[in-house]
N, C-alpha and C positions, 0 to 999 in steps of 0.2 A: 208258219208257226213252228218253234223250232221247241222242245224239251228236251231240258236235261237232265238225265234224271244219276244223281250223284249216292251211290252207295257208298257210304262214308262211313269208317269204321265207327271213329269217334272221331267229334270235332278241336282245332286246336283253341284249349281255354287255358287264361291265366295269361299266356305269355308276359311280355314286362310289366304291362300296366299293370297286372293283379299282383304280381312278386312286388311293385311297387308301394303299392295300396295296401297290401297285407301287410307289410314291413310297417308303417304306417300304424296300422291300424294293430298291432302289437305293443306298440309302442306306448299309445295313448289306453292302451287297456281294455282296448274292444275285442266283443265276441267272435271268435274263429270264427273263420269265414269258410262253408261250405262252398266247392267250386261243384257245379249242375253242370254235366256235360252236354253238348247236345249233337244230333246228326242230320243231317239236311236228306230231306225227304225228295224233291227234286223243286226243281228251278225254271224259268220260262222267262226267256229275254223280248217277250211283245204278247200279241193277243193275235187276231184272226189273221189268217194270211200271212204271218212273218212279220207283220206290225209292229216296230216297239213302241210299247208307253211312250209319251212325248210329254205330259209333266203331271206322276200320281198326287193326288194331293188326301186321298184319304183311304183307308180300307176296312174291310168287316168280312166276318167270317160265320154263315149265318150255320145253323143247326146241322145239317147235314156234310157241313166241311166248306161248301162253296164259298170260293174268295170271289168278295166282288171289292173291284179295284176302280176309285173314281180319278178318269184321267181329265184333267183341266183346260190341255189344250183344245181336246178334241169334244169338250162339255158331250163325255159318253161315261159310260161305265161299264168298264171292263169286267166278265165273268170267268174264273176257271174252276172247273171242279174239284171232288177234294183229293182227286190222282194228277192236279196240276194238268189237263186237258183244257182248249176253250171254247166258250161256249160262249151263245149268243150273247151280244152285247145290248143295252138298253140305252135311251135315252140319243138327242141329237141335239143340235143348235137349232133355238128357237122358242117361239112362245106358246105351243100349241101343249095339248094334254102331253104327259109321257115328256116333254121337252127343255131343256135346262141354256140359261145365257149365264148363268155366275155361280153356277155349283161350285162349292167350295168345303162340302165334309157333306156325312151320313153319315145317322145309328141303326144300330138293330135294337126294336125294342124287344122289351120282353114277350109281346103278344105273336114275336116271328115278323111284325111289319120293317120295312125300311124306311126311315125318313130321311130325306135329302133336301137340303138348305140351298137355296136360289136369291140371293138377294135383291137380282137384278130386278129378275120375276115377281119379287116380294112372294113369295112364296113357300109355301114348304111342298114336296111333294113327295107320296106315298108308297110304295109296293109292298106287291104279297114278295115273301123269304123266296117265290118261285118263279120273280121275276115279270108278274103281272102288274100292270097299273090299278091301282083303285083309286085315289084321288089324290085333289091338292089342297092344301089350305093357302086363303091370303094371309099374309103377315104384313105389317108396314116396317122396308128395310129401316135400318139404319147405317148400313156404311160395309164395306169390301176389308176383309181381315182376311190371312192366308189361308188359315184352316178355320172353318167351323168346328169349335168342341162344344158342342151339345149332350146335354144327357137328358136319364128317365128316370124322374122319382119311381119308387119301384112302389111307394105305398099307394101312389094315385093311379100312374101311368102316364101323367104327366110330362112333356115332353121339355127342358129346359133349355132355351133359348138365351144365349148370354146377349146383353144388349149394356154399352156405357149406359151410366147413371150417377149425374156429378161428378165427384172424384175419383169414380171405381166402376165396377161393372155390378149389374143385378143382371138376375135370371127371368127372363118372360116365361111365366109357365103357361105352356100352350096344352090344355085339354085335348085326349083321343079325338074328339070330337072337329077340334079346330079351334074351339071358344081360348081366348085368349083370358083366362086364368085371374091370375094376378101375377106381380112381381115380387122376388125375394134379390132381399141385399148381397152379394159377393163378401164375406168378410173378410178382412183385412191379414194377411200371413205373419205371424210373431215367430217365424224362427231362425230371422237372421238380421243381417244389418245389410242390406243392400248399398254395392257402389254409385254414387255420387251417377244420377242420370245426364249421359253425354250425349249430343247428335250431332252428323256436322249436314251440310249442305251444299250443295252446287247447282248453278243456274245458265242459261243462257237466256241471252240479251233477245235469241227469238221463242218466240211463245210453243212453234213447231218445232225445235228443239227439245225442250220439256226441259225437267228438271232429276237430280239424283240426289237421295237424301237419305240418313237411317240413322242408327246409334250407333258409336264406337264400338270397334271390334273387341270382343271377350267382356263385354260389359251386362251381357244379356244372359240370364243361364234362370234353373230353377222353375217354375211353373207351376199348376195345380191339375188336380182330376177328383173329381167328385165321384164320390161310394154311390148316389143312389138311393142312398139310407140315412138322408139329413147331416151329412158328414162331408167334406173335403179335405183332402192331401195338399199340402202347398209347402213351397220353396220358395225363397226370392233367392235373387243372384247372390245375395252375401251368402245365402246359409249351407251349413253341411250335413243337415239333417232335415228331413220334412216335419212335417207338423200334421197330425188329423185335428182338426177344428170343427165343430157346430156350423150349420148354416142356420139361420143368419147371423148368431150372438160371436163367431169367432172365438167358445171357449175352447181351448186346447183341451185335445181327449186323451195324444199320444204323441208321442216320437219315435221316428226310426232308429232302432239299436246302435243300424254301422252307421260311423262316419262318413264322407265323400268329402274328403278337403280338398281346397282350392289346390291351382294347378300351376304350375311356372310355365310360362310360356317360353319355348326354345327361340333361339337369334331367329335360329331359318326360320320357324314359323311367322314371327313378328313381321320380318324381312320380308316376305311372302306377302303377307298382307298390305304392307306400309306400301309397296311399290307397284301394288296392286291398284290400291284406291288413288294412290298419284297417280298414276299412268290413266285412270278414270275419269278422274274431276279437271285435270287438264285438261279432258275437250271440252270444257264447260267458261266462257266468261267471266263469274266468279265463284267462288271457293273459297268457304272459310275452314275445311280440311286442315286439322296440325296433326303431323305425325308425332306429333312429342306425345298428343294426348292419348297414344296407343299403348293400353296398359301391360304390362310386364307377368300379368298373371289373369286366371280366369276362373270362372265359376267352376266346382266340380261337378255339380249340378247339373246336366243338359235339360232334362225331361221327365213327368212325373204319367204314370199311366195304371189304370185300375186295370186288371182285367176281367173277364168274364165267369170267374171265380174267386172275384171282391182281394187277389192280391196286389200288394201294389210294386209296380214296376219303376226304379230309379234308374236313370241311363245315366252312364256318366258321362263327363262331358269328353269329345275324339282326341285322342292324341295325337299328334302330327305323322300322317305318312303311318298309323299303325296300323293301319289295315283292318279293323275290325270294331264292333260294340261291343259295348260292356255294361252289363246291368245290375243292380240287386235286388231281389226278388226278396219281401217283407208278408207276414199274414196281416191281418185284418186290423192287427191290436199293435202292429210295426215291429215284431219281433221275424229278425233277419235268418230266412229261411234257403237261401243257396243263391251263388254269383252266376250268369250267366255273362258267356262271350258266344256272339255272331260271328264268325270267322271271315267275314264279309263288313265293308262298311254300308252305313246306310245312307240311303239317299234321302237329303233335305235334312239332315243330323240335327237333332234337336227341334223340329218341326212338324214332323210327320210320325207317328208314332206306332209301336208295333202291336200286333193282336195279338193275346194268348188265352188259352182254354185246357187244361187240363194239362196235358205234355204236348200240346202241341203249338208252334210261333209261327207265326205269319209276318214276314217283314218283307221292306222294298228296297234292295240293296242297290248298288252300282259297279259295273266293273272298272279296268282298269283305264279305262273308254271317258267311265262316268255315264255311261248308259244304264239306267235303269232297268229292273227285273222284278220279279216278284219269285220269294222262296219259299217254301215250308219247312220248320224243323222240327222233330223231336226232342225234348227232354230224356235225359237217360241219368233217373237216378239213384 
């Protein structure tokens, strides 16, 4: 296990993207944008023994600092403490107590427990904030998504399970207990006009082959995160501003101040891409892959995240080759409270989302490798 721990004066914020954005956002008449500096507390390129991550898919940072980091390939859960040390890992491949086949996210609720989604398992399973087992609940899956985002009514404790339902998604609320609840509707996002949904597909002729399939690149952006408190933040790919909405009536409460407008895509990047998926769906039989339908511009939008002091986190979506994230940081009621840049890109950008609690950021960066790590940073502001 190797730490590094980087005493960092300050970190580098703004560079082009914010001078871009800002310029921007003068323009159209928006609120000066505070820039929130930050400095990196220290870093850790694997877990026990020199181990790195092999593919995080979610993180939580319980009361007393402790990152716990759920890695997907290894269905474990990585532990470091809050000086970035590490410490026992939990959880292994399997069906027994304590054991995970399709974890794919964890919350911390508000009681200090851990819940961790298992779908394979049908399951949910339990720990104390200290890393003990206490139990599982059955759930009946419904289906394999990259990340579980799950949340906690805070009035109940209520544990919310997103599950399709018809044309959208509702929430299973699973009681402390395990008793499966009832359901609430996902309301529907009014704060934009989302691009025209594209996918394409590739197949072979043999079945052990498989198949390769998704939506068109920069067609995807935007997202939700739920308050907790009968409210959700949402985006879709067209919009440049989120929305707080009622669950379940979908009435609008608020909007985010600053703008995030769409983004032009650079040649290189497009190029990048286009000969990327070609070179992919080639080794497949058929393919109905066009690169013409690869759009010229993209969401500003990446990712929508609450934190653990009900602020809410907008990521903007990566600019090509810039080395870094970019966030803006809103209170409660969507009024734009300071720009943060990660001086590091993140890994699974727009997928995986970052923790934050008071002045302190927890995120899962990549180096030049594209090997994943996990950082801490401070706030300085």
């Amino acid at each position: 296990m190797t730490i590094r721990v980087r005493r960092v004066a300050r970190a580098v914020v703004g560079v082009l993207a914010a001078v871009v954005i800002d310029g921007l956002a003068s323009l159209r008449g928006q609120p000066a944008i505070t820039a929130w500096r930050v400095t990196e507390v220290w870093s850790t390129d694997g877990g026990e023994g020199g181990q790195p991550l092999a593919d995080p898919r979610d993180l939580i940072a319980t009361k007393d600092g402790t990152l716990w980091v759920l890695d997907f390939k290894d269905q474990r859960i990585r532990r470091f403490s809050a000086a970035g040390k590490p410490m026992a890992s939990l959880g292994r491949l399997g069906s027994g107590p304590g054991e995970f086949r399709n974890a794919n996210g964890f919350l911390l609720h508000p009681n200090g427990t851990v819940w961790i989604n298992d779908p394979r398992n049908a399951r949910l399973t339990v720990y104390s904030d200290a890393g003990r087992f206490l139990r599982q609940h059955t759930v009946s899956p419904w289906g394999w998504r990259y990340r579980w985002d799950g949340w906690v009514e805070r009035a109940t404790g209520a544990v919310a399970d997103p599950v399709p339902a018809k044309s959208r998604y509702a929430f299973r609320m699973v009681a402390a207990s395990g008793t499966i609840r009832d359901s609430v509707a996902q309301p529907s996002c009014p704060s934009g006009k989302a691009p025209p949904e594209a996918s394409f597909k590739a197949e072979a002729k043999s079945k052990a082959t498989g198949a390769v399939q998704g939506p068109y690149p920069f067609t995807t952006g935007g997202g939700a995160a739920a308050t907790g408190h009968g409210t959700m933040w949402c985006a879709d790919a067209g919009s440049t501003r989120a929305a707080l909405v009622r669950i379940p009536t979908g009435d609008t409460i608020a909007t985010t101040s600053i703008e995030v407008p769409t983004m032009t895509v650079p040649a290189a990047e497009r190029d990048s891409v286009v000969n990327f998926l070609l070179t992919t769906t080639r080794k497949y039989d058929v393919s109905d892959f066009d690169p013409m339908r690869v759009r010229n511009s993209k969401p500003g939008i990446a990712m929508l995240t609450v934190d653990d002091d009900g602020r809410l986190w907008v990521q903007h979506a990566a600019r090509f080759r810039a080395g870094n994230a970019v966030f803006d940081v809103h209170d409660a009621r969507g009024q734009h409270l300071g720009r943060v840049t990660i001086p590091r890109p993140l890994y699974a950008q727009g997928y995986l989302p970052i923790k934050a609690r008071g002045n302190d950021i927890w995120a899962v960066v990549i180096d030049d490798d594209e090997v994943p790590s996990v950082a801490r940073y401070r706030l300085v502001r």
